[in-house]
DRENRO-97508 format. One record per residue (C-alpha): y, x, z. Coordinates in steps of 0.25 Angstrom, whole numbers, padded with zeros to 4 digits, always signed. Layout:
# residues N
YXZ ...
This chain:
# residues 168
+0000+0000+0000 +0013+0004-0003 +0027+0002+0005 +0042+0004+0001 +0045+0020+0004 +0059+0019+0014 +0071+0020+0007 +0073+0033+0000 +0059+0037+0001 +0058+0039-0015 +0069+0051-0014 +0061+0059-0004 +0054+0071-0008 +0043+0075+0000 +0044+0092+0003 +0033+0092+0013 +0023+0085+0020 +0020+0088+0033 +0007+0085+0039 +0002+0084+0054 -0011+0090+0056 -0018+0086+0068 -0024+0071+0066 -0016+0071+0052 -0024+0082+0043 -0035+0086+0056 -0041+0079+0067 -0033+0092+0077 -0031+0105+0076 -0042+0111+0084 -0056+0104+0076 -0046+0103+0063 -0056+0093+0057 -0050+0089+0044 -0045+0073+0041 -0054+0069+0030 -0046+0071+0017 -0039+0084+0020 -0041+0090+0009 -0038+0081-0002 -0024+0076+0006 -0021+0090+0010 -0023+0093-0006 -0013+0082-0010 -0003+0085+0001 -0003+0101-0006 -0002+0097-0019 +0008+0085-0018 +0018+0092-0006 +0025+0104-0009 +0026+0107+0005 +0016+0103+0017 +0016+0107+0031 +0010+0106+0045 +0019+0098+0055 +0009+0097+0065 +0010+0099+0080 -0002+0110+0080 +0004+0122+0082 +0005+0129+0068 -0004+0140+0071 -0014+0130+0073 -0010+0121+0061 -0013+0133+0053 -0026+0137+0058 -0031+0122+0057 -0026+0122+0041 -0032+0135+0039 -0045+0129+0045 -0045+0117+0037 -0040+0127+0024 -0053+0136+0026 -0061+0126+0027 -0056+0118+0014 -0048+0107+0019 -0034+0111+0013 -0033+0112-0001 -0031+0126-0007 -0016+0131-0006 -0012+0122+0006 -0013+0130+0018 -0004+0142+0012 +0008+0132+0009 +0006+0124+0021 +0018+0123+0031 +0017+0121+0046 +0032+0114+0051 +0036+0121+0064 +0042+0110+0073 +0044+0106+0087 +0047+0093+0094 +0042+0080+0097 +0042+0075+0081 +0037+0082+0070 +0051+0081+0064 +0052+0083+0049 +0064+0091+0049 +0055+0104+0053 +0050+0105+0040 +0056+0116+0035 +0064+0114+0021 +0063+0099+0021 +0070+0087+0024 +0065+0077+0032 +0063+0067+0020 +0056+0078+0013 +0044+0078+0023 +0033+0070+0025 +0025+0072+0037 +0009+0065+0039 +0007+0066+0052 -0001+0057+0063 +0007+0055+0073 +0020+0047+0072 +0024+0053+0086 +0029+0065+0079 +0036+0058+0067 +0051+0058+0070 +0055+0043+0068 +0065+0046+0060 +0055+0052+0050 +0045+0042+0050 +0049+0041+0034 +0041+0055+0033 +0030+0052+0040 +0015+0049+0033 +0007+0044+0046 -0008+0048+0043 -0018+0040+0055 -0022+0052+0064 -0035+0059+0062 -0045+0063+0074 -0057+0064+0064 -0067+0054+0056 -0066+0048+0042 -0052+0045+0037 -0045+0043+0024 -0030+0045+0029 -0026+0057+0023 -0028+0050+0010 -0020+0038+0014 -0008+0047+0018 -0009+0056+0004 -0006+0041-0002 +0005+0040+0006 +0013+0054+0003 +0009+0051-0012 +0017+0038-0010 +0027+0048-0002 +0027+0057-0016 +0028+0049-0025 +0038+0037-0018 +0027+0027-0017 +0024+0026-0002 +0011+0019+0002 +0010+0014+0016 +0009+0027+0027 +0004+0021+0039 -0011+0027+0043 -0022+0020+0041 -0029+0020+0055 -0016+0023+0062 -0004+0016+0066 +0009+0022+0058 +0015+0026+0071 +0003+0034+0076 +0007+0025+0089 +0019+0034+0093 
């Protein structure tokens, strides 16, 4: 189903998308189990996004190691991991103005947890259901949603086992 984009959604022009990664791309950082379809959104979000970045509240050295594992074993397509960015941030939001290089309405964020999403950024915000392992199809539903994001036809964000709000 699609919706309306908000006013003046057509002009943006997505710069980067910024993923979370615990309960977003992995169940948490220490198992790292990959969500099902990994690969294959991880493959669109590389070829479609010129710049894509970590914005995660795992400490980076431990973002890294958990990408590189995933990378080793065959979960990231070729080429992501050396152009992957990690957002360096601190707070109580993950607030989209510490991406380096980008305006606000030049980011997108996925992420799993609305507690972290400024309100005043909500716009930017692709909610994806969280993950703690078992079968799952989101990360396919959220690569409709940013190709409606690309291409100015915005299908419906909300997560499909989660309320939008992630009860925050």
């Amino acid at each position: 189903m699609f919706v309306r984009p908000p006013e003046g959604f057509r002009e943006m022009n997505v710069k980067v998308l910024a993923l979370d990664l615990e309960r977003t791309l992995i169940d948490d950082a220490l198992s790292g189990r990959p969500r099902p379809g990994l690969f294959n959104f991880l493959a669109f979000c590389h070829e479609r996004f010129s710049r894509v970045a970590m914005f995660t509240t795992v400490e980076e050295a431990d973002a890294r190691e958990a990408m590189t594992d995933l990378d080793r074993a065959g979960h990231l397509p070729p080429g992501l991991l050396d152009r992957l960015e990690f957002v360096g941030w601190s707070g109580e939001f993950k607030d989209l103005t510490f991406v380096p290089g980008a305006a606000i309405n030049e980011v997108v964020l996925v992420d799993d947890d609305a507690g972290w999403v400024r309100r005043d950024q909500r716009d930017q915000w692709v909610p994806v259901a969280a993950w703690d392992g078992g079968p799952d199809t989101e990360l396919a539903r959220v690569q409709v949603v940013l190709e409606g994001r690309l291409t100015g036809s915005v299908p419906k964000a909300e997560p499909g086992a989660a309320a939008a709000d992630g009860g925050a």
